[in-house]
Structures are given as structure tokens and as C-alpha cells.
C-alpha positions in Angstrom: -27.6 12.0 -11.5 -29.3 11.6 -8.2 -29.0 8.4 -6.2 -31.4 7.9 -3.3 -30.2 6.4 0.2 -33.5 5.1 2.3 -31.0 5.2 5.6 -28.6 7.9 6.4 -25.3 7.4 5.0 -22.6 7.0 7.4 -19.5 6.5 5.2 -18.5 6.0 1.6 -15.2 4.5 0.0 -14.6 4.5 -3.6 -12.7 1.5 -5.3 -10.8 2.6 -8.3 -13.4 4.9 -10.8 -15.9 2.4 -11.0 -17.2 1.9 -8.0 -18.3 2.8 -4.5 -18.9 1.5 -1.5 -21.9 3.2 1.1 -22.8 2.5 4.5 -25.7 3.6 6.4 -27.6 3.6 9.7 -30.5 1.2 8.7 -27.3 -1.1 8.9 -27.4 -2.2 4.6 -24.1 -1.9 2.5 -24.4 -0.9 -1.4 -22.1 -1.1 -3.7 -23.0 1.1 -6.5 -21.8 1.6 -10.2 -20.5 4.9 -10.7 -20.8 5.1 -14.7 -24.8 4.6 -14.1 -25.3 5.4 -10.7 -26.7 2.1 -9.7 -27.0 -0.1 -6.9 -25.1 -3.3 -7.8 -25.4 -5.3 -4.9 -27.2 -4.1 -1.2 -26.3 -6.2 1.6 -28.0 -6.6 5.0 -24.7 -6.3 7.3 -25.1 -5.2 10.7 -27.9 -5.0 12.9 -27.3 -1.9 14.1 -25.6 1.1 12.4 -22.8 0.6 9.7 -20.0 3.0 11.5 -17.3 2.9 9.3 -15.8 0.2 6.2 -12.6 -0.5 4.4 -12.1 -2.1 0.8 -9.0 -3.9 0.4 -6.7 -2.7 -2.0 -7.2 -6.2 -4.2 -10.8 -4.7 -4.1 -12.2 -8.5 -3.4 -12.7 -7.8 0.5 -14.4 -5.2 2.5 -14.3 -5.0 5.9 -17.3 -3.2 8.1 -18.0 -1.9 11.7 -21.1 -1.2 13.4 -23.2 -0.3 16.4 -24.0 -4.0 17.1 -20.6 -4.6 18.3 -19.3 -6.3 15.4 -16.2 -6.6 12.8 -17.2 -8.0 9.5 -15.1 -9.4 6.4 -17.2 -9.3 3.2 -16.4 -11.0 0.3 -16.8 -8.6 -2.7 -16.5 -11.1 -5.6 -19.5 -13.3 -4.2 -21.4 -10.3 -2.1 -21.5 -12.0 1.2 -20.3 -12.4 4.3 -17.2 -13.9 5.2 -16.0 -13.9 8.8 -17.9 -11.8 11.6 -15.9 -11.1 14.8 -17.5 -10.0 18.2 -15.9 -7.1 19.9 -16.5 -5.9 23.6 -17.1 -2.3 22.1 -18.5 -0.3 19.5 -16.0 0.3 17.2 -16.0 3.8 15.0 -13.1 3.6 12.6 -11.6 0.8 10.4 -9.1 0.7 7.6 -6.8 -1.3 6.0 -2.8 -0.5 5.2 -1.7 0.0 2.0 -0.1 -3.5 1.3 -3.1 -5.3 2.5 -1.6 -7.1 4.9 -2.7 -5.9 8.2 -5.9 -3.2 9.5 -6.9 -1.3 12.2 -9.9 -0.8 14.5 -10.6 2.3 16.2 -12.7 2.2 19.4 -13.1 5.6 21.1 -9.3 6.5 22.2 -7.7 2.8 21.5 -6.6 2.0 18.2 -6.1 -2.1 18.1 -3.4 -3.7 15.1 -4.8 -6.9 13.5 -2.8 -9.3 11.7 -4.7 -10.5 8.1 -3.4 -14.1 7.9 -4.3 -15.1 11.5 -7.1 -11.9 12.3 -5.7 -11.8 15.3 -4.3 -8.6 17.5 -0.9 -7.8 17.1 -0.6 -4.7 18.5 -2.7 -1.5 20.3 -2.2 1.8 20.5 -3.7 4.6 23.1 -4.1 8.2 23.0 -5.3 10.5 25.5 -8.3 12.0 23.7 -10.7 10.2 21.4 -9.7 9.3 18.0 -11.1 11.1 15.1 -9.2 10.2 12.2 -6.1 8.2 11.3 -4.1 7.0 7.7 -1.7 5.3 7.1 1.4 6.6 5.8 3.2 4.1 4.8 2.6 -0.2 5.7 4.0 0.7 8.9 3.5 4.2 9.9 0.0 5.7 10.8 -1.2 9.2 11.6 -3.3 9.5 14.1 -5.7 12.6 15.3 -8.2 13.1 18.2 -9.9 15.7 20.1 -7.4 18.1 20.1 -5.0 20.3 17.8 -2.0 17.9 17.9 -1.2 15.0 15.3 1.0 11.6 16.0 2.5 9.7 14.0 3.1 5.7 15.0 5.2 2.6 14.2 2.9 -0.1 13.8 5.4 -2.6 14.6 6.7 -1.4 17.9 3.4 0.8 18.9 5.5 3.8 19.7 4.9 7.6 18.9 7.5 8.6 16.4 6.7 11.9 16.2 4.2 14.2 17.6 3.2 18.0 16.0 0.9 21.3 17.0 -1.2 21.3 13.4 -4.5 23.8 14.3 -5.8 25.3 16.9 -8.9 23.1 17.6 -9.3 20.1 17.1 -8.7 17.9 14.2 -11.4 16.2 12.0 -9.9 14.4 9.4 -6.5 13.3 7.8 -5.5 12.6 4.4 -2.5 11.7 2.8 -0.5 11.0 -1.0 2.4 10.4 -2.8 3.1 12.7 -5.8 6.9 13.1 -7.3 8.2 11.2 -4.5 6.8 13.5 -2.2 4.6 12.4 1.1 2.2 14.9 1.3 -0.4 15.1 4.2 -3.7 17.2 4.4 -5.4 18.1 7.7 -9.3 19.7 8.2 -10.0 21.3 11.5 -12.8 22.6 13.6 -11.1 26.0 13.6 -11.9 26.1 9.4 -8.3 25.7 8.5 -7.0 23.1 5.8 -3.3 22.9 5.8 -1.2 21.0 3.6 2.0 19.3 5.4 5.4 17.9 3.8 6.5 14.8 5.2 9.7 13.5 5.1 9.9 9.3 5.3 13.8 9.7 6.3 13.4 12.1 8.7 10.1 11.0 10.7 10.7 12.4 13.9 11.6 15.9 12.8 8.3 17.8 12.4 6.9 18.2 8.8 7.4 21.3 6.9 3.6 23.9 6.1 3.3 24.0 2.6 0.0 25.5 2.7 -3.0 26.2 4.0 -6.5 27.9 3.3 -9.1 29.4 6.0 -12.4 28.3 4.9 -13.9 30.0 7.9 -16.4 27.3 8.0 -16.7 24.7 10.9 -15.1 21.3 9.0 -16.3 18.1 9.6 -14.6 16.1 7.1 -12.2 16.0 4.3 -12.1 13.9 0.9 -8.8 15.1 -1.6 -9.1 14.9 -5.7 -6.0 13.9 -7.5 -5.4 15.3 -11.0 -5.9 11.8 -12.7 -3.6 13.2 -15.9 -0.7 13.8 -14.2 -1.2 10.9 -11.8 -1.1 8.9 -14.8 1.9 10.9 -16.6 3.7 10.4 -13.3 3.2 6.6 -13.2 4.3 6.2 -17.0 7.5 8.3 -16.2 7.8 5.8 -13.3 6.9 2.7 -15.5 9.6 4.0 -18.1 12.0 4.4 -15.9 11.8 0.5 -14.8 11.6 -0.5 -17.8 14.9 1.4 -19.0 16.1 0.0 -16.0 15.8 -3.4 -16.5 16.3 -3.2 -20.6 20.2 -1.6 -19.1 20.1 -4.5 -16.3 19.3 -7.0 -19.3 22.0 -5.4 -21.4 24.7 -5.9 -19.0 24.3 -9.5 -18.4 24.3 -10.2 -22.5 27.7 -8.3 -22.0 28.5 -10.2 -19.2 27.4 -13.3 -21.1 29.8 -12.1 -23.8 32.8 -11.8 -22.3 32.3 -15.0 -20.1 32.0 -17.0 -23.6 34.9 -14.6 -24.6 37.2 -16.1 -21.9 36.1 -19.3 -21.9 37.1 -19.4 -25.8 40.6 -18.2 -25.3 41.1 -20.4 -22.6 39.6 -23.5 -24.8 42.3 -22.0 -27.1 45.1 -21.9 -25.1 44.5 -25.2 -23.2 44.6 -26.7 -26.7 47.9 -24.6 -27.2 49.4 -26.2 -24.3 48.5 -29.8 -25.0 49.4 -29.8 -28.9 53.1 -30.5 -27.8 52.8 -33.4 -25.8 50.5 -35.0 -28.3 52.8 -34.5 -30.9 55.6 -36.2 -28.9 53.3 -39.1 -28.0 52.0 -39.1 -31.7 56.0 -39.3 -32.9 56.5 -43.0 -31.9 53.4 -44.6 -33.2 54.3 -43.2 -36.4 58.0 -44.3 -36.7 56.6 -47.7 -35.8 53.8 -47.8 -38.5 56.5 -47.1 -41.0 58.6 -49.8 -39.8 55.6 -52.1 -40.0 55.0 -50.9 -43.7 58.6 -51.1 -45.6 58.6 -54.8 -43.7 55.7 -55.6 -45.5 
């Protein structure tokens, strides 16, 4: 299939298998059907260039940057704008964390923290040289690469470089990161045509991540986009699903046990509180029968 773009596309996102998201300079937003190839929706949604966009991971908002100085949210379900905020510069990057909860803007070296519930700044980061990638790791963590060979690696919360690392030799075009079998894995394109593949360790951040790869293209990259084997993503995420659910069917098994032996006790000590009053009701019994005898032979 062929789809045809009337502007030049300046970034793409996918959503899940089903869809994608383009942005292009004659500043228009499609989102497209990826079964048929067809444009869904085309919105008009900066004036200038669309630079860079981010769908949420609830896939009901997007949010866009452009060359008129403008953040945008979109709402997906309806196709139209929802919030536009001003900024004093062109931004070039934007992207959302994992849990949804907070995203980033990228404006040549500065990298600015946003908040979702109040869309306000929390936090901003600066580098040296201009920013030409960054991911987030984890909610919190974000790896960050400019115009040079070296990566960082940031808290969100406190702003402050965890870690730093020599990756290439040039400079660095693009990051990319996944999970697979608990692993953090991180994949880095450079100008100098190498594409290395990096082990990360989440409990040991500032300690520099182990090489477990890497190819020489001996081409001049630009950019980076990783496929996933979708079988064993999904055999990995049954195994995972399994697992919980094993979990909580042994969870659920110890409290009917639990349940059981607190009946249990509270039987034998029915039982034996019964046991210790029997006596004395026997003894207060003993009178009232003598007397209803009494009362009887009178008669």
C-alpha cells in the first residue's frame, strides 16, 4: 500500500497496531488506519510546522509541537483540540512518560517537566549541547542525548544527572528503549553509523550500562525506530499474567486456610467456654429442682 502525504512528514507515532499518528510541515495531523491505510481523521493544528507529537498511553490524548510557538493537547476520542499553550520558543521534542502522568518539552538544549493534572512546570533540565533525542526509562528516569557522543541519564523528580556514559564517537541521533525478561534494554543510533545495544540496570543507575551489541551500518544515521517480536512479547506477558494469577489463586488459598483455622479456634473455644460454665449451671440448676419437688409431693 502507498499512502500519500501532501506536506512533508515530520514525525509519526504509532498507537497500538491499529493506528498511526503523522505530523507534517503544512502544519495538518492525520490519524490513519493501519489495516487499510486510510486517513481517519486530518486535523488543521498548528500554523506553522508540526515538530514533534506524543499519544498518551490511554491513546485518548495527543499532544503536538510546532514552529508557531505552540503546545497543543488534542482530544483523540472527539478529533479536536483541547488546550493550546503559548511558549516563548519553538519547541522540537515532546513526549509523554510511561504512566501518563507527566511530559516533557524539548526546546534546543533545555528540557522543561510538566505536571498533567495542573499543566504546569515542575521541573527543567539543561545540557550543554542541543538535545536530540531523549526516553524515558522508567516514570522517573529519562535518557537524554545531544550533539555529542555522551548519554545522561536524569531523575525527573530532583532534575539531577544520575549517570553519564561515552556511547559513540559522534554524535548521537536517536534513543530507544524496552523491557524484555525483566531486562532494560537501551538502543542508540549515531552519526558515526554505529547502533549499539546497552544493558541497563534499574538497581544500579549510576554504574555505567553493560555493551551487549552493536552493528556498523557504515551509513550516516538519522534516526532509529526498533520492532519487537509481537509472539514472544505476548508469550512473555502470558507467563507474566500466569504468574499473578498463580499468585493470587496461592494468596486466596491462604486466607480460606486462614479463615479455617480462625473458625477452628473460635469453635474450640465456644467449646470449652461452654465446658467451663456447665458446672456452675448445674449448681445453680440443683436448688430450683429440689424446690420444684418439694412443691410437687405438697401438692
Amino acid at each position: 500500500f502507498w499512502v500519500v502525504f501532501l506536506g512533508t512528514i515530520t514525525c509519526l507515532e504509532f498507537y497500538g497496531t491499529a493506528h498511526l499518528l503523522s505530523g507534517a510541515e503544512d502544519g495538518l495531523i492525520c490519524i490513519w488506519n493501519t489495516k487499510r491505510w486510510e486517513c481517519l481523521k486530518s486535523i488543521k493544528a498548528h500554523k506553522g510546522h508540526v515538530t514533534s507529537l506524543s499519544i498518551h498511553p490511554s491513546g485518548k490524548l495527543a499532544l503536538s509541537v510546532g514552529t508557531d510557538k505552540t503546545l497543543r493537547t488534542w482530544n483523540l476520542v472527539e478529533g479536536r483540540s483541547a488546550f493550546i499553550k503559548n511558549l516563548k520558543q519553538n519547541a522540537h521534542i515532546i513526549k509523554w512518560s510511561p504512566d501518563g502522568e507527566r511530559y516533557v518539552t524539548v526546546i534546543t538544549n533545555k528540557v522543561d517537566i510538566y505536571k498533567l493534572d495542573t499543566a504546569s512546570i515542575t521541573g527543567t533540565i539543561t545540557t550543554e549541547k542541543r538535545i536530540s533525542s531523549l526516553r524515558f526509562i522508567t516514570d522517573s528516569i529519562l535518557a537524554i542525548a545531544g550533539d555529542e557522543e555522551i548519554i545522561r541519564f536524569y531523575n525527573c523528580d530532583s532534575q539531577k544527572c544520575l549517570c553519564e556514559f561515552k556511547a559513540h564517537e559522534n554524535r548521537i541521533k536517536d534513543i530507544y528503549s524496552f523491557e524484555r525478561e525483566g531486562r532494560h534494554v537501551i538502543v542508540t543510533a549515531s552519526s558515526d553509523g554505529y547502533i549499539k545495544m546497552w544493558n541497563l540496570d534499574l538497581n544500579k543507575i549510576k554504574d555505567v550500562p553493560s555493551l551487549l551489541c552493536e552493528v556498523n551500518t557504515k551509513a550516516r544515521l538519522t534516526c532509529l525506530a526498533v520492532w519487537l517480536d509481537q509472539a514472544s512479547e505476548i508469550k512473555e506477558n502470558s507467563d507474566k499474567a500466569a504468574t499473578l494469577c498463580q499468585a493470587n489463586e496461592d494468596e486466596k488459598s491462604s486466607i480460606v486456610r486462614k479463615n479455617k483455622v480462625c473458625r477452628t479456634d473460635k469453635s474450640d473455644r465456644a467449646a470449652k467456654k461452654k465446658r467451663e460454665i456447665t458446672p456452675e449451671k448445674q449448681k445453680s440448676e440443683a436448688p430450683l429442682q429440689k424446690k420444684k419437688k418439694k412443691q410437687n409431693s405438697s401438692s
